[in-house]
PQR file of N, CA, C, O and H, with PARSE charges and radii, in Angstrom:
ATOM      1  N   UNK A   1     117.960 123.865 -81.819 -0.4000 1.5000
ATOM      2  CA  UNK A   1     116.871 124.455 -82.565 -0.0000 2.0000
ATOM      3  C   UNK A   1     117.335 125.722 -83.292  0.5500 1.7000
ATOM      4  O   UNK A   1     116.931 125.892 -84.443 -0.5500 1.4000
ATOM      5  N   UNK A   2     118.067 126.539 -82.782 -0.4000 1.5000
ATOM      6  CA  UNK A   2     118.582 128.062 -83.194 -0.0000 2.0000
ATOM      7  C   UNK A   2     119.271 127.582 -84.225  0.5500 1.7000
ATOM      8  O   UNK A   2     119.212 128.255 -85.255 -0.5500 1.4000
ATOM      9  H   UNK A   2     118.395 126.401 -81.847  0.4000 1.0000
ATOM     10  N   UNK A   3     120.196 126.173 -84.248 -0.4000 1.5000
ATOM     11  CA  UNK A   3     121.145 126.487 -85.456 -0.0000 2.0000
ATOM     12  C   UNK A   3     120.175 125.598 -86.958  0.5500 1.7000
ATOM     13  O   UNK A   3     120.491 125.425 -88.135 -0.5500 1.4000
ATOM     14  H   UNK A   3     120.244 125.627 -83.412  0.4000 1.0000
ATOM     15  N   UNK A   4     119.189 125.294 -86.315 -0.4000 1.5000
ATOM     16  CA  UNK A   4     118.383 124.800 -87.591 -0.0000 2.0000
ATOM     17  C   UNK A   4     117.962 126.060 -88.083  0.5500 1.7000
ATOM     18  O   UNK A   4     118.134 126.369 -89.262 -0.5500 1.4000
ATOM     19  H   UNK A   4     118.933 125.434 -85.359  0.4000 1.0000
ATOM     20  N   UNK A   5     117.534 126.651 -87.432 -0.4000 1.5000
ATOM     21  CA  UNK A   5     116.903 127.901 -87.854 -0.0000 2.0000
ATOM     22  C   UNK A   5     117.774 128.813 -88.530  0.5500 1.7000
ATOM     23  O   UNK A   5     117.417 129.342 -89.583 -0.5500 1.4000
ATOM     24  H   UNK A   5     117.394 126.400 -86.474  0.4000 1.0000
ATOM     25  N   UNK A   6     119.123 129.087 -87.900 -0.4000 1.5000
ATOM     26  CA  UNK A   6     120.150 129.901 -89.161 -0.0000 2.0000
ATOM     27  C   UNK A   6     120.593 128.770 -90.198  0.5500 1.7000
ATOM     28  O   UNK A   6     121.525 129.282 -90.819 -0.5500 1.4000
ATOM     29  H   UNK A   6     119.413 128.657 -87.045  0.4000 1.0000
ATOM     30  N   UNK A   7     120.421 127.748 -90.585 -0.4000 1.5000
ATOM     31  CA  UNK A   7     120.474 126.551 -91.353 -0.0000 2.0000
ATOM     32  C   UNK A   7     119.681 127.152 -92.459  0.5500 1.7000
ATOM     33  O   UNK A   7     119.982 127.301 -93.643 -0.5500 1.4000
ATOM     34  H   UNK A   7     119.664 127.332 -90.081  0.4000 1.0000
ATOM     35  N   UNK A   8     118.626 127.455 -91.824 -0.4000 1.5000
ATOM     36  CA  UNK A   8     117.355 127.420 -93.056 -0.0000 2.0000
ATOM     37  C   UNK A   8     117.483 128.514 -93.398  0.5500 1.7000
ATOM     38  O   UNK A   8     117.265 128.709 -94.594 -0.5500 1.4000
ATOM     39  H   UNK A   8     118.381 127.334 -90.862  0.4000 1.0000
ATOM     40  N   UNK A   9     117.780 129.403 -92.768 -0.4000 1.5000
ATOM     41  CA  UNK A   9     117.956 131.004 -92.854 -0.0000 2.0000
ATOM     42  C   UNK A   9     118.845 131.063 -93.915  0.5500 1.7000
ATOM     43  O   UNK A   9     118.290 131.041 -95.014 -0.5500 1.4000
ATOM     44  H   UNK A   9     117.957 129.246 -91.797  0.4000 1.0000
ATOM     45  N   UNK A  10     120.022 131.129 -93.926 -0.4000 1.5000
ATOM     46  CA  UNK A  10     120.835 130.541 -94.825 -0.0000 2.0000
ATOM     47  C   UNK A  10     120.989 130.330 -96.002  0.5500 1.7000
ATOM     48  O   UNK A  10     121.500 131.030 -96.876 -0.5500 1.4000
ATOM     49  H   UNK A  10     120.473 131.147 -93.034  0.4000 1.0000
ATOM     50  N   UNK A  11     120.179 128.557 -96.059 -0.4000 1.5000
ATOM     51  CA  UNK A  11     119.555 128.316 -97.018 -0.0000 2.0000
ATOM     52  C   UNK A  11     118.683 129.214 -97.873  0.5500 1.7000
ATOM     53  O   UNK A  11     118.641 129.432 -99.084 -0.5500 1.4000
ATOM     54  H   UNK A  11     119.764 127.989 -95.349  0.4000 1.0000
ATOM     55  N   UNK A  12     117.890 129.734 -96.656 -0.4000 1.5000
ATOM     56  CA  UNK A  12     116.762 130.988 -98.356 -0.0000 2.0000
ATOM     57  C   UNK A  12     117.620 131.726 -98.855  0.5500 1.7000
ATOM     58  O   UNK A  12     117.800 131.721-100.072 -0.5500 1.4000
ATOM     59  H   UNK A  12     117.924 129.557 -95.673  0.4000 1.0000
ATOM     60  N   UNK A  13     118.401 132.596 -97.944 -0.4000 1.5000
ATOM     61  CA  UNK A  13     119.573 133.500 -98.500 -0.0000 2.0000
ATOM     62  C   UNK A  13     119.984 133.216 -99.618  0.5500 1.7000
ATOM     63  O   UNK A  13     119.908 134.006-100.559 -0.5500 1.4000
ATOM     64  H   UNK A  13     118.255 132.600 -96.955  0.4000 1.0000
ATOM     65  N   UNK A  14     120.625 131.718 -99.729 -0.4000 1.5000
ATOM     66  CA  UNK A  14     120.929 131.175-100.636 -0.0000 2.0000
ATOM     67  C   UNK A  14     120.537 131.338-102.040  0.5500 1.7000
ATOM     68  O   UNK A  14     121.146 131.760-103.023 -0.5500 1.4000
ATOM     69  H   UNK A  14     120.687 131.076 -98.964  0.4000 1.0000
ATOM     70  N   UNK A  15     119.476 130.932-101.881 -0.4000 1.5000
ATOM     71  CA  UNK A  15     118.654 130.421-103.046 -0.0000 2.0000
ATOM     72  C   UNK A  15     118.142 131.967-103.323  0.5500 1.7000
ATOM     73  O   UNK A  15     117.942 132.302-104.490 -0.5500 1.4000
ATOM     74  H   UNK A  15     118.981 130.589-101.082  0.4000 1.0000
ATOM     75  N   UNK A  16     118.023 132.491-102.725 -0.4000 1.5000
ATOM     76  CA  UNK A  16     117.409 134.139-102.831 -0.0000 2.0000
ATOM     77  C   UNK A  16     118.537 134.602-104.418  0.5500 1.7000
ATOM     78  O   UNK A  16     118.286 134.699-105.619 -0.5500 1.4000
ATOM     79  H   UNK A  16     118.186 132.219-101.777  0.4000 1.0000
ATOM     80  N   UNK A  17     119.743 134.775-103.615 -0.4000 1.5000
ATOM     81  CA  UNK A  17     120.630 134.869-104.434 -0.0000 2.0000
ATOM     82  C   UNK A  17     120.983 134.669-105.230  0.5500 1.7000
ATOM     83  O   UNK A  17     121.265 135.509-106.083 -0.5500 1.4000
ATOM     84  H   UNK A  17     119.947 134.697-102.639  0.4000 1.0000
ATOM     85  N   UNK A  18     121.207 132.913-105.385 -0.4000 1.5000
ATOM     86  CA  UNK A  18     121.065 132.275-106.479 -0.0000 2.0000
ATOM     87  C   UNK A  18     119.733 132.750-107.926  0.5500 1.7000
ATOM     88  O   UNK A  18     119.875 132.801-109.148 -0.5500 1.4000
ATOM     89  H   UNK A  18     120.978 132.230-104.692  0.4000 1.0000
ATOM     90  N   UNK A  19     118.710 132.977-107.167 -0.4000 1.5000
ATOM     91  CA  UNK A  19     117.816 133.377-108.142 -0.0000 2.0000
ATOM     92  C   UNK A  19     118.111 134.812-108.876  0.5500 1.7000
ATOM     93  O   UNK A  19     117.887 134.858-110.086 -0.5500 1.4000
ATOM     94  H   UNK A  19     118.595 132.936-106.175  0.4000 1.0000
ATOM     95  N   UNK A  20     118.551 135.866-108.285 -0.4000 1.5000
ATOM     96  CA  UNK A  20     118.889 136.892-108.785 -0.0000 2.0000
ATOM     97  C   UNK A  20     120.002 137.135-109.530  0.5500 1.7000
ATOM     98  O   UNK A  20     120.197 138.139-110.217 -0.5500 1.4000
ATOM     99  H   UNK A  20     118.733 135.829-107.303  0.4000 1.0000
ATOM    100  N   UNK A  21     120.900 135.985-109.354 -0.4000 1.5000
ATOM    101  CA  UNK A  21     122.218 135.348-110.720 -0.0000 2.0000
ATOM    102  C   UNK A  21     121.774 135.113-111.799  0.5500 1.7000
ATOM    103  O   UNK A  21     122.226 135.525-112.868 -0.5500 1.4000
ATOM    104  H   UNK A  21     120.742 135.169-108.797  0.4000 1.0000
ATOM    105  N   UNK A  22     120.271 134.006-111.533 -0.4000 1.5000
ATOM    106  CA  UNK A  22     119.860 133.342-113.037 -0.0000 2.0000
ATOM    107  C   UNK A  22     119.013 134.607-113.468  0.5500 1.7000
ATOM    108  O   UNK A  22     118.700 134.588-114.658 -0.5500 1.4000
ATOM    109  H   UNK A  22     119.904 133.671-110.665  0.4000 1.0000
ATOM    110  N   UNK A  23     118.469 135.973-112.565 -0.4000 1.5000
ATOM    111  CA  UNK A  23     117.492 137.198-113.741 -0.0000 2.0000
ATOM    112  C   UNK A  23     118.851 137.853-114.329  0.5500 1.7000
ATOM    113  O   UNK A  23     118.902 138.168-115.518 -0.5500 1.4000
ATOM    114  H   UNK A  23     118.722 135.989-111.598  0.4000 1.0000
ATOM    115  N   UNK A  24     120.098 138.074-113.343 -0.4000 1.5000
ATOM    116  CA  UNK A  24     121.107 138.797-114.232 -0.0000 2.0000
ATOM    117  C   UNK A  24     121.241 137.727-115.399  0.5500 1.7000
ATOM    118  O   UNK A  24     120.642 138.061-116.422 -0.5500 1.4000
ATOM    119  H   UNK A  24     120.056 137.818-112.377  0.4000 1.0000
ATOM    120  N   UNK A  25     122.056 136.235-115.466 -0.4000 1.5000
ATOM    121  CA  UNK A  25     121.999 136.228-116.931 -0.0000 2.0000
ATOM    122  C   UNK A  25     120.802 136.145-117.825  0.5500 1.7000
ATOM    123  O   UNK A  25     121.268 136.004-118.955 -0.5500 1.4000
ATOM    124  H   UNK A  25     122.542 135.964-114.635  0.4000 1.0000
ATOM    125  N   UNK A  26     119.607 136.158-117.887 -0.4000 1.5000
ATOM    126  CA  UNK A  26     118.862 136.140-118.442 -0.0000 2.0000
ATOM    127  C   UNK A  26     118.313 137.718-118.837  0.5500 1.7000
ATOM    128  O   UNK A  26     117.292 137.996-119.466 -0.5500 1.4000
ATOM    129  H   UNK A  26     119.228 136.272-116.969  0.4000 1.0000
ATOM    130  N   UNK A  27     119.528 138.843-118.145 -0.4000 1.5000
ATOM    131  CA  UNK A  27     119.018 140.360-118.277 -0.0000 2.0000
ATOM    132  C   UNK A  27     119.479 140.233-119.550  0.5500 1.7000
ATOM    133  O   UNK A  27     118.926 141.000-120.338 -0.5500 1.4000
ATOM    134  H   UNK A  27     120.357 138.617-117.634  0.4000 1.0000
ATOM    135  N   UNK A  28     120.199 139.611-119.949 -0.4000 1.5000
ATOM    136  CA  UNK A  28     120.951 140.212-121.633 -0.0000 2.0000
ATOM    137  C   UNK A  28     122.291 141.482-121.274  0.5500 1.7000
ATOM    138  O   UNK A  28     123.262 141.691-122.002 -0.5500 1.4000
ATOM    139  H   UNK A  28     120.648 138.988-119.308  0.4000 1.0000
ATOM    140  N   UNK A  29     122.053 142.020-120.278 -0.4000 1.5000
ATOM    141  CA  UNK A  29     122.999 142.975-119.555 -0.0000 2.0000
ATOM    142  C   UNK A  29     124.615 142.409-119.406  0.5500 1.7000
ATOM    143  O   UNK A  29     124.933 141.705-118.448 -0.5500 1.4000
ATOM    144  H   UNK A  29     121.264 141.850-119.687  0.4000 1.0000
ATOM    145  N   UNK A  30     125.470 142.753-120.335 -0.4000 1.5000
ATOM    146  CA  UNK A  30     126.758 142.636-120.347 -0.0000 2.0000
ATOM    147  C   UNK A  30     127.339 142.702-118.954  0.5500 1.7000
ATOM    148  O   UNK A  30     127.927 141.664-118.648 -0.5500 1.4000
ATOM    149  H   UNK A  30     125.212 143.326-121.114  0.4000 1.0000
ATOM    150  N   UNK A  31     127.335 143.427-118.241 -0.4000 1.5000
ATOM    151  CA  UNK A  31     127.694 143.808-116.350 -0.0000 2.0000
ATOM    152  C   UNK A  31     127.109 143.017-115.692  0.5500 1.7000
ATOM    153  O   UNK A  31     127.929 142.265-115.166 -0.5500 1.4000
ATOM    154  H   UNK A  31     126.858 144.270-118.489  0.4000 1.0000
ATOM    155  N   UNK A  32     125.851 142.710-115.362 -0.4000 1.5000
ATOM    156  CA  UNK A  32     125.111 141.634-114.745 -0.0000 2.0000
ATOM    157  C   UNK A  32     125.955 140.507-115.345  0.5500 1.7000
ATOM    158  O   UNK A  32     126.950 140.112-114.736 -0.5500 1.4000
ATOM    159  H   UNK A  32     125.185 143.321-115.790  0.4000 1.0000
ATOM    160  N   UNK A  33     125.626 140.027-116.407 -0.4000 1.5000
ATOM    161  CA  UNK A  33     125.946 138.770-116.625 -0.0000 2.0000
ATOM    162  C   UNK A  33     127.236 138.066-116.195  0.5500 1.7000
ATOM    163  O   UNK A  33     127.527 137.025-115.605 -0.5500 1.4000
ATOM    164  H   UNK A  33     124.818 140.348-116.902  0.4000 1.0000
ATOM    165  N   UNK A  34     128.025 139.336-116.882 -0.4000 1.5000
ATOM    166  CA  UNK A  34     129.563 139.145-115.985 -0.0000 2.0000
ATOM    167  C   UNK A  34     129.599 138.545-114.574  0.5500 1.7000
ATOM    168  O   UNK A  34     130.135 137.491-114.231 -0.5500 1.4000
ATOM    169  H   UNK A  34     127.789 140.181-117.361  0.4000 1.0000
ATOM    170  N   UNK A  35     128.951 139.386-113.860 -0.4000 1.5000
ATOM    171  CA  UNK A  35     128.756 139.539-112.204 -0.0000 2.0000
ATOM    172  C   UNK A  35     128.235 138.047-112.089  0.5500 1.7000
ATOM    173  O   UNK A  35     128.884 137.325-111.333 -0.5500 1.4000
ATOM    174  H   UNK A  35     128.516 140.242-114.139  0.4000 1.0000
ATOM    175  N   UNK A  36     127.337 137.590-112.628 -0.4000 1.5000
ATOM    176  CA  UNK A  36     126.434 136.731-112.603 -0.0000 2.0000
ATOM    177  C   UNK A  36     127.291 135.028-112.605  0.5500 1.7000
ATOM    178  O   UNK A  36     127.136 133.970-111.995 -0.5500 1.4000
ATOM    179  H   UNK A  36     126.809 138.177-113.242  0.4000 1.0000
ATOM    180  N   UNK A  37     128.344 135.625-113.809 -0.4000 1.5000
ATOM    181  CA  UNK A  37     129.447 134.068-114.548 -0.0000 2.0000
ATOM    182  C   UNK A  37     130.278 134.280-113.327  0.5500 1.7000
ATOM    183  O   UNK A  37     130.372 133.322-112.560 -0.5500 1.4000
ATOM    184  H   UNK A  37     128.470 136.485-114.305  0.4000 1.0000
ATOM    185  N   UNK A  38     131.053 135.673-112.956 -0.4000 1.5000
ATOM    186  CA  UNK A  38     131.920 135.309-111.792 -0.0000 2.0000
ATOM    187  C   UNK A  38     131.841 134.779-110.357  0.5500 1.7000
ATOM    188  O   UNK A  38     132.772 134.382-109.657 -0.5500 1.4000
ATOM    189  H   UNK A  38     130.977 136.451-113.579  0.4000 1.0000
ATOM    190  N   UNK A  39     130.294 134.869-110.008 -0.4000 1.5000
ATOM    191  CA  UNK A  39     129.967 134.208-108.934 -0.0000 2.0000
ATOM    192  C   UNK A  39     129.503 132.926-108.994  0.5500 1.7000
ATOM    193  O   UNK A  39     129.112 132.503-107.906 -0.5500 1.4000
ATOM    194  H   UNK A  39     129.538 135.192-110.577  0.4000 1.0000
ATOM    195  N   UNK A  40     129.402 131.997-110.128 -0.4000 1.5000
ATOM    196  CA  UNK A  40     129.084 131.017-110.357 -0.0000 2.0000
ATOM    197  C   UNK A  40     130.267 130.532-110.421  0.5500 1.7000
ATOM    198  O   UNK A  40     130.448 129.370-110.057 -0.5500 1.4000
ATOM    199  H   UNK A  40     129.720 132.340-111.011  0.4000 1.0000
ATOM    200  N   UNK A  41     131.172 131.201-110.827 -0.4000 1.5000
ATOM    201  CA  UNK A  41     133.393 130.575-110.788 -0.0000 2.0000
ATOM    202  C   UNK A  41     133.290 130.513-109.439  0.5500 1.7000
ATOM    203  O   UNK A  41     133.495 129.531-108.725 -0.5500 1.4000
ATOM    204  H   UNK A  41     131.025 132.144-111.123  0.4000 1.0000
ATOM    205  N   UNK A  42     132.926 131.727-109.088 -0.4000 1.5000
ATOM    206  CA  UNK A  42     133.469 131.651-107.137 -0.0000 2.0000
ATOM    207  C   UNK A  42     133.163 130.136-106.381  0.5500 1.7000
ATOM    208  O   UNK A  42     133.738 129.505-105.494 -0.5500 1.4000
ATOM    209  H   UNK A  42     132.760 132.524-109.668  0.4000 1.0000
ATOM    210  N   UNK A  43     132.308 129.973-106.970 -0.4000 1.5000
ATOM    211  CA  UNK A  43     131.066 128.913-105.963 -0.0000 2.0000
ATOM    212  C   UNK A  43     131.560 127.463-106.264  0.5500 1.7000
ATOM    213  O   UNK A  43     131.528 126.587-105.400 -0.5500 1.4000
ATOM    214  H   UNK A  43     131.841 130.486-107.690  0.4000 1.0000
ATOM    215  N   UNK A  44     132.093 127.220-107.738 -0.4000 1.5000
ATOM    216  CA  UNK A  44     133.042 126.336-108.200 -0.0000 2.0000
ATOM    217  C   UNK A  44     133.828 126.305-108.688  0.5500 1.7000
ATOM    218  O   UNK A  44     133.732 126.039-109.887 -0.5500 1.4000
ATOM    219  H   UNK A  44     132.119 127.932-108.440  0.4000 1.0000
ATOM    220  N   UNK A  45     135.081 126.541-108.133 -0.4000 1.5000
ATOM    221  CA  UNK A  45     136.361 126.985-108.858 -0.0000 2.0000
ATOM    222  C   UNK A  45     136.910 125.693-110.162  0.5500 1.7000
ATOM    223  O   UNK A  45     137.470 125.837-111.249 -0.5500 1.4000
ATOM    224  H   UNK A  45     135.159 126.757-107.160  0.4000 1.0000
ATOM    225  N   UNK A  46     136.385 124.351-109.348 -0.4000 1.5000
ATOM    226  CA  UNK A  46     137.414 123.302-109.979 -0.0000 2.0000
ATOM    227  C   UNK A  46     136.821 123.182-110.761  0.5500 1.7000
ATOM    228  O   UNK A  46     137.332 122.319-111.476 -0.5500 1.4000
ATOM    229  H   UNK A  46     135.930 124.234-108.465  0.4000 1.0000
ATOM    230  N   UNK A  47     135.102 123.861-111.552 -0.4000 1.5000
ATOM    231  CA  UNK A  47     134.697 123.776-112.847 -0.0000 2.0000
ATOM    232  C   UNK A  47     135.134 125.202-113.650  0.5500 1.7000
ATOM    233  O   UNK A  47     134.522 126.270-113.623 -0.5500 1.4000
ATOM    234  H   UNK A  47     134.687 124.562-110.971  0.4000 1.0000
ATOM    235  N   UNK A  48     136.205 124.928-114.269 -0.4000 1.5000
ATOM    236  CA  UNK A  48     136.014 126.234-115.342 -0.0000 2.0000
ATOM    237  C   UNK A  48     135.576 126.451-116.647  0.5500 1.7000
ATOM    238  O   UNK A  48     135.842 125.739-117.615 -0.5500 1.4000
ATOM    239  H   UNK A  48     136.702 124.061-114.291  0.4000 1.0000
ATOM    240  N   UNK A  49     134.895 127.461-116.638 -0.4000 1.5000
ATOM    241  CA  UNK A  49     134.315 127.204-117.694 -0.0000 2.0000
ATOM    242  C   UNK A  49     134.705 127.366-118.733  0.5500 1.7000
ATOM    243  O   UNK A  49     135.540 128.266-118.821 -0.5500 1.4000
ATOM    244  H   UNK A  49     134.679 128.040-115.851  0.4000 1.0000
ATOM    245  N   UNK A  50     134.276 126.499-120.245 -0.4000 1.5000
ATOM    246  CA  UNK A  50     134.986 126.493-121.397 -0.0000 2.0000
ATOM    247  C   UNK A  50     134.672 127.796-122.139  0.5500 1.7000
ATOM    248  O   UNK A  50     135.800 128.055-122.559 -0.5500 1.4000
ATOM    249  H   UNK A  50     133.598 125.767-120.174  0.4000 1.0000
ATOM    250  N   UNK A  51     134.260 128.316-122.369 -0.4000 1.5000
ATOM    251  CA  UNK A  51     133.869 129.128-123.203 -0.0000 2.0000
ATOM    252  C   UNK A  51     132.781 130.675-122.441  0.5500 1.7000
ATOM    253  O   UNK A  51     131.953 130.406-121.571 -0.5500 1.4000
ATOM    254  H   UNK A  51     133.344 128.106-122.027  0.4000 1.0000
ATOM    255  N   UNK A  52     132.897 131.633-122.749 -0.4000 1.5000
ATOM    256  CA  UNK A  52     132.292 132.872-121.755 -0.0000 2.0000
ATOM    257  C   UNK A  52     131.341 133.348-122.752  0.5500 1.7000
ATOM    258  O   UNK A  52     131.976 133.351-123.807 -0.5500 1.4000
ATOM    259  H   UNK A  52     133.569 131.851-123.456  0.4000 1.0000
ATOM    260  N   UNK A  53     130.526 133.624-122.905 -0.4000 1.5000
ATOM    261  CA  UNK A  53     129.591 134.375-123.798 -0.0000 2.0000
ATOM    262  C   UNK A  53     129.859 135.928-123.492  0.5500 1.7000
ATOM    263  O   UNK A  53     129.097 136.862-123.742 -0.5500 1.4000
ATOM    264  H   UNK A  53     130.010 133.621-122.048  0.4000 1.0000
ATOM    265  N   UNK A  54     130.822 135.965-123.036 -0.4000 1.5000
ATOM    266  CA  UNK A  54     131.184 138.315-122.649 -0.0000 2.0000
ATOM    267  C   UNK A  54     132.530 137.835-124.059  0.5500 1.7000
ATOM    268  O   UNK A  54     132.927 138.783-124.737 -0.5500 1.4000
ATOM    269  H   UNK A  54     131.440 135.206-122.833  0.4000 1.0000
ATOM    270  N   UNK A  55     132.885 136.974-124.253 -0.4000 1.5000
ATOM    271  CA  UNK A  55     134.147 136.651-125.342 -0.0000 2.0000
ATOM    272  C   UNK A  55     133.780 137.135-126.705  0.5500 1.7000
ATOM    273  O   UNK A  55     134.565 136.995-127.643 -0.5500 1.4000
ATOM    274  H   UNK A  55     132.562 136.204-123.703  0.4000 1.0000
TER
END
């Protein structure tokens, strides 16, 4: 039962996070956004991306 519960725990974390990636790029904020593209590399390295909008 406990490890469902840090499962889910987790999970919101997750998504918590995730949501505050998609307000940085959508801040228009050069630094955020950055922050925002490099943790989306972190999370999938073997997709890189073609093109950066900070370019």
């Amino acid at each position: 039962m406990a490890v469902r519960v840090d499962e889910a725990r987790r999970s919101a974390q997750q998504a918590a996070f995730a949501a505050r990636m998609q307000t940085y790029l959508a801040s228009g904020d050069p630094i955020l956004m950055r922050e925002a593209i490099a943790w989306m590399q972190a999370r999938s390295p073997s997709t890189p991306m073609t093109s950066s909008p900070m370019t």
